[in-house]
N, C-alpha and C positions, 0 to 999 in steps of 0.2 A: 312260087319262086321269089325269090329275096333278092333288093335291088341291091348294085353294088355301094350304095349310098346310106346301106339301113344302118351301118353300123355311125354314121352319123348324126341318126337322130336320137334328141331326148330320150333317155330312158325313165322309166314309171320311177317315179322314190320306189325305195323299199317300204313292204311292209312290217308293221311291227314283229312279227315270227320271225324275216328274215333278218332285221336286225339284232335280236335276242340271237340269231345263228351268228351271226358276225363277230358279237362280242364275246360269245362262246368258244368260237373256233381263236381268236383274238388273248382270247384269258387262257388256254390251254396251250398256245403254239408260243406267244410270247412274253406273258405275264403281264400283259395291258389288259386296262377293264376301263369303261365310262359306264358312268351311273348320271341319269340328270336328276338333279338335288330337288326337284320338286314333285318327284315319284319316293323319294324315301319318307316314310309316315313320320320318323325320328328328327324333328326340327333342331336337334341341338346337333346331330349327327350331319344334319342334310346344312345346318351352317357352318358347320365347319368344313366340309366339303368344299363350301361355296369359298372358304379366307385362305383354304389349302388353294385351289385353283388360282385367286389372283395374287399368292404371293408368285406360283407360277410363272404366269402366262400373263399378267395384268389385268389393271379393273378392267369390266367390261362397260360399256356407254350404258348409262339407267335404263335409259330407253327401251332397251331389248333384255331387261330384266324379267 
């Protein structure tokens, strides 16, 4: 039996299958996709991804590069 309180604890991350499902359901329902630039093999591709996003959204702090 499941306490009335379970729906407030922490949930697991996802894992990577369920978020490959996320961004699929994501890319077909609304036409968004996230790709993170350091999974793309194509470093000319994967920087410009990276100058696309901070004209965006802004630089991000070095640190968490």
């Amino acid at each position: 039996m499941r306490s009335t309180l379970a729906r407030y604890q922490p949930r697991e991350p996802a894992s990577a299958d369920e978020l490959h499902e996320m961004n699929r359901r994501a890319w077909q329902a609304q036409g968004r996709f996230m790709v993170c630039p350091d999974e793309i093999p194509d470093e000319w591709l994967a920087q410009g991804l990276r100058n696309l996003a901070d004209r965006l959204y802004g630089k991000r702090p070095e640190a968490r590069r």
